[in-house]
N, C-alpha and C positions, 0 to 999 in steps of 0.2 A: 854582367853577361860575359864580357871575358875571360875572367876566370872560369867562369862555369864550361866556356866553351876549349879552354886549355885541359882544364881537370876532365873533361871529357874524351879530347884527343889522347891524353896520357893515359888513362883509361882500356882506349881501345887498341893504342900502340903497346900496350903490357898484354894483353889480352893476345893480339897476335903475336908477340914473342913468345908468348905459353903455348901458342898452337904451332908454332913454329921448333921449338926446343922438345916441347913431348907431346906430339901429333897425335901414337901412339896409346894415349891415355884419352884422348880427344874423340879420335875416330871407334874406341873402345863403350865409351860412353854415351856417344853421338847411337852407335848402332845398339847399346840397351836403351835406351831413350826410346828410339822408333820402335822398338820388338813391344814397349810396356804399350806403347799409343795404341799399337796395328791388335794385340794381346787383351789389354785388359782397357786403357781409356775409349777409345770409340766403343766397341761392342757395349762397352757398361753404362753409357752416359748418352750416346746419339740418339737412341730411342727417347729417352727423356728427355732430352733438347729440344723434340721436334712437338712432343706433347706439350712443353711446358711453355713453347711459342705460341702456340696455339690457342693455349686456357688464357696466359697475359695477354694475350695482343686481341683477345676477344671482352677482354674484363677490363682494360685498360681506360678510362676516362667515365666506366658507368657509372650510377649510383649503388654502391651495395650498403645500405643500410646497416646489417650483421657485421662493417666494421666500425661503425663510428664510434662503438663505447673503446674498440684499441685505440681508435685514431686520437680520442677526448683524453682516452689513460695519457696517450703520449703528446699531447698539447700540438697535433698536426692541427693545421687548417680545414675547417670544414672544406667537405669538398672534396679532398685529396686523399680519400681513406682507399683508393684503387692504387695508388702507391705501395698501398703494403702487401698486395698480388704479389708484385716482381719481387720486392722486399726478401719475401720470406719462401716463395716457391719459382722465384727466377732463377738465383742461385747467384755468384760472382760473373761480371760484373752489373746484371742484368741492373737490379736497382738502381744501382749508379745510376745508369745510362740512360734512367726514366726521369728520374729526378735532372738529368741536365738538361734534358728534352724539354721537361717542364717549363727551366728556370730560363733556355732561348727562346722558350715560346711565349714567354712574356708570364705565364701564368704563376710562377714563382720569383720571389722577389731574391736576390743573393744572398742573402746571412740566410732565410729561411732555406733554403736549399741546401747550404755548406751544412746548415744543423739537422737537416734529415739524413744527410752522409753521413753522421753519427752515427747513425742503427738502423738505417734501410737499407745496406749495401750486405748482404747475409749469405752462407752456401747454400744452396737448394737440396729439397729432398734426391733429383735426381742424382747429383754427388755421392749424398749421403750413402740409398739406397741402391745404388747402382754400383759405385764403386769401393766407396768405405765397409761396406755389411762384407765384402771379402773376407776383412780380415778378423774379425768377431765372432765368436760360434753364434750367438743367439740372434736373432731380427729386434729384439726386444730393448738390445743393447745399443741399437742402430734409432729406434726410436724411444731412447733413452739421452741419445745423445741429442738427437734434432732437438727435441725438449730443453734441452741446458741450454743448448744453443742458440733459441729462441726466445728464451729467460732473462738471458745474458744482453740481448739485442734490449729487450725490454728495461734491461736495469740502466743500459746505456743511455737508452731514451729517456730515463728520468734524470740523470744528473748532466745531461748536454741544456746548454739554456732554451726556452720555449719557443715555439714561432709566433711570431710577432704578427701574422698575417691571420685574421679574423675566419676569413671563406675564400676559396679558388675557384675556379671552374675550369675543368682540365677538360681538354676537347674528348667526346665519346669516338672511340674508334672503332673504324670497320670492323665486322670478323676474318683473322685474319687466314687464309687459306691452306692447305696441307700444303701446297704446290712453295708458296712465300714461304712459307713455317720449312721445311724443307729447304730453302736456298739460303733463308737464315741460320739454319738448324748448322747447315755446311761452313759456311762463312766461321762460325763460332767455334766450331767443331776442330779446323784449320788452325785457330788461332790457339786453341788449348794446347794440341798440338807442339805447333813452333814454340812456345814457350816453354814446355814440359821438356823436348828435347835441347831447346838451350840452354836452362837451368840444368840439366840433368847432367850437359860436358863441363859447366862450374862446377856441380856438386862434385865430378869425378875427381875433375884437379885436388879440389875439395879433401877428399877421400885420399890421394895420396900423398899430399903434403901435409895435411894438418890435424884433418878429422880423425885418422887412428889413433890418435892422444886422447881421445875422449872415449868416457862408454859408451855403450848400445846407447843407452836412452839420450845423451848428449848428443851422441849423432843424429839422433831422428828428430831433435827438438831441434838441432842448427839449419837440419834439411827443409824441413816442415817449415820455419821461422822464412827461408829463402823461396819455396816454390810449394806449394800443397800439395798437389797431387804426387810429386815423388817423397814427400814426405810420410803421406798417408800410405804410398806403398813398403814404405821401409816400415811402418809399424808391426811386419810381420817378422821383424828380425827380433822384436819382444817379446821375449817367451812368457811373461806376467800380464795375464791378461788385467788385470787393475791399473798397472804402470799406463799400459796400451791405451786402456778408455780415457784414466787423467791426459795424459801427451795428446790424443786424438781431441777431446773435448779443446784444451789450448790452442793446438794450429789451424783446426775448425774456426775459430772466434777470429782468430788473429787473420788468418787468409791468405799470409805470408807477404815477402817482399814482390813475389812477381804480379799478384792482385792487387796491390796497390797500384803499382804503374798500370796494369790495366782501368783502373779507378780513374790513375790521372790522365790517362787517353782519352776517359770518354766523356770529359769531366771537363772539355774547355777552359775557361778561367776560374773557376770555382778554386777556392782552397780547400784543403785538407786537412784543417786544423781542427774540425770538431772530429774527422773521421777518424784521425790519430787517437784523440781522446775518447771517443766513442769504441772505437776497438781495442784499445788499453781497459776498459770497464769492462768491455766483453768478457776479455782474455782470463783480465784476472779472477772474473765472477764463474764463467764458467770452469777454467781451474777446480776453484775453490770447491765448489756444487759438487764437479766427475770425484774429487777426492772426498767429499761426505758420504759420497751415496758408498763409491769405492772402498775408502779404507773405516768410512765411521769414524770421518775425522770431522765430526759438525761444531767441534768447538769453535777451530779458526773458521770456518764455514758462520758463523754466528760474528763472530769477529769481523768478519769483509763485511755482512750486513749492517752490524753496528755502525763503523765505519761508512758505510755506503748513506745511511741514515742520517749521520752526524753532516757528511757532506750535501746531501739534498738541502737538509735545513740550514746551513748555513745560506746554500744558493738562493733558497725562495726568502728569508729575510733581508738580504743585503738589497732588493729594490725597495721594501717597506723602509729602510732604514736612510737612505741616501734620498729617498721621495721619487725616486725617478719613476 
């Protein structure tokens, strides 16, 4: 703990000597950070924030039937198939944040939790469609990519190990109100925010120290890798739109570095070790997918599956094998 809390101070005493030496580049980047918020992420994203509160925090603990054969595909706990509402149409970090709820309400047990972080913590349509379809000529391409994306989660869910918990019972919750949905919708809204314009004064630093060494596509894959949303807005500095859908399909999957720490904000004690592992399968599967469909490259595409294949079955023999 004290080294973490030294590497920390050093940290953020380097940090302010970069703001302090070239302000200039800081306050540069700080003020396109707020123009992209006030510009393009609220107007593209808040409307869907407020909807998308609304549909989970109304479907949140019921019974929906219509998902138990995904729930059964991915070896969830009966029960707990309203999990994959948030999952897959909350968007960053909503999932998470359901799954920790779950697991302080007693209703999830901790390994089963940390292995649903695997592949329930996913972008939401409203991202996708709200802000990603910018930079795409077609809609088609937008729901092209949710598809990978959701593929990708699924692929992850088979090679993360099973939950061990037979059946849940997650408390049925209220419907939750426009009025709630709205203070939440804010709350979250806020927080996208703060983050997008604090990565966005690294990315600058970024940008004039080191990143002009790399090409287009290198910079938008280091950007993307650190914060998604300025990543996803740099994809319009790619003038090949194939290049754009593979780089988009990857920072999608992955969620970047600033989603993670929002993961591990809301995430209590929970580790992060299948979620690492879980979004490396993402990452690489969906890659793989956006470059078949893209370049008609389904050779290695056939290859990540093989591979993905070879690995499941090694996982599901080694309990037959050992007796456990």
């Amino acid at each position: 703990m004290g080294n973490k809390k030294l590497w920390t101070g050093i940290l953020c005493a380097l940090g302010m000597l970069a703001l302090i030496v070239d302000g200039k580049t800081a306050l540069e980047a700080g003020g396109t950070g707020i123009a992209l918020c006030i510009k393009v992420v609220i107007p593209s994203l808040f409307p869907f924030f407020l909807l998308s509160n609304v549909l989970t925090g109304s479907l949140m603990g019921s019974p929906l039937p219509f998902l138990r054969p995904l729930a059964h595909f991915l070896k969830m706990p009966s029960g707990s198939e309203s999990l994959l509402i948030a999952a897959f149409l909350g968007g960053y970090p909503v999932g998470a944040q359901n799954i920790a709820q779950a697991y302080q309400g007693g209703f999830l047990n901790k390994r089963d939790a940390e292995i649903l972080l695997g592949y329930c913590n996913n972008a939401g349509p409203s991202f996708l469609f709200g802000m990603v379809g910018a930079f795409f000529p077609g809609k088609w391409m937008i729901w092209m990519l949710w598809g990978i994306h959701i593929m990708g989660a699924l692929a992850a869910g088979q090679l993360v190990p099973p939950c061990r918990q037979k059946h849940v019972h997650l408390p049925d919750t209220a419907p939750l109100s426009i009025s709630a949905a709205l203070h939440s919708s804010i709350r979250v809204m806020a927080a996208v925010c703060g983050w997008v314009v604090l990565f966005r004064v690294l990315i600058g630093f970024l940008n004039r120290w080191i990143l002009w060494l790399l090409p287009t596509a290198g910079q938008v894959a280091v950007i993307g890798l650190l914060e998604l949303t300025n990543g996803c807005c740099e994809l319009a500095n790619i003038s090949d739109i194939s290049t754009r859908f593979c780089l988009c399909a990857g920072i999608l999957s992955f969620g970047g570095l600033c989603v993670t720490m929002q993961t591990k904000s809301v995430t209590s004690d929970l580790s992060l070790k299948y979620y690492f592992f879980g979004k490396a399968v993402q990452t690489v599967f969906s890659v793989a997918l956006a470059a078949a469909i893209a370049y008609g490259l389904w050779l290695p595409f056939c290859g990540v599956i093989l591979a993905f294949l070879i690995i499941r079955q090694k996982r599901s023999s080694i309990p037959a094998a050992v007796g456990v």
